[in-house]
N, C-alpha and C positions, 0 to 999 in steps of 0.2 A: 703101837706107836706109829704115828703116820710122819715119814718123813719126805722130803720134797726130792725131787731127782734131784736136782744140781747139789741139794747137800749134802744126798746120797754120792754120789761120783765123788766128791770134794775130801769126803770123809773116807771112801777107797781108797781115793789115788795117795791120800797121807798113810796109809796102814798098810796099803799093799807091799807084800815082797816074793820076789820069784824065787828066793832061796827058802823058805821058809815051807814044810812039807802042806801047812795049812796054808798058806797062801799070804798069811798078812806076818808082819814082823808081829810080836808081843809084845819084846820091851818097848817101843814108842806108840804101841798102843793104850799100853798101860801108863806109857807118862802123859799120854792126851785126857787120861781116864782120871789120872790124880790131880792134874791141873783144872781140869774144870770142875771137880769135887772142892781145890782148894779154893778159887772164884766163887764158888757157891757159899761155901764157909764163909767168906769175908763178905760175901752181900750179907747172909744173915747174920752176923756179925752187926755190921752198920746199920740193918733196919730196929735188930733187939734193942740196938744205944741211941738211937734216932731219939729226940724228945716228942715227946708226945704234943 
């Protein structure tokens, strides 16, 4: 996966935590993780009912 620097930085600075032994919090990275799986769901969604 090739990702671009600044989205790379953009996507640390939201997960990063200094409390955290690994370094990123999990719970809000895992709600960045479900949110854009549920956006994804609802594009395919709208393309499957899309008429043709």
């Amino acid at each position: 996966m090739d990702i671009d620097q600044e989205s790379y930085n953009e996507i640390e600075q939201l997960i990063h935590s200094d409390e955290s032994p690994v370094g990123i919090d999990a719970k809000k990275t895992h709600i960045i993780i479900i949110h854009k799986l549920m956006q994804i769901e609802q594009r395919l969604e709208a393309l499957e009912n899309a008429p043709e």
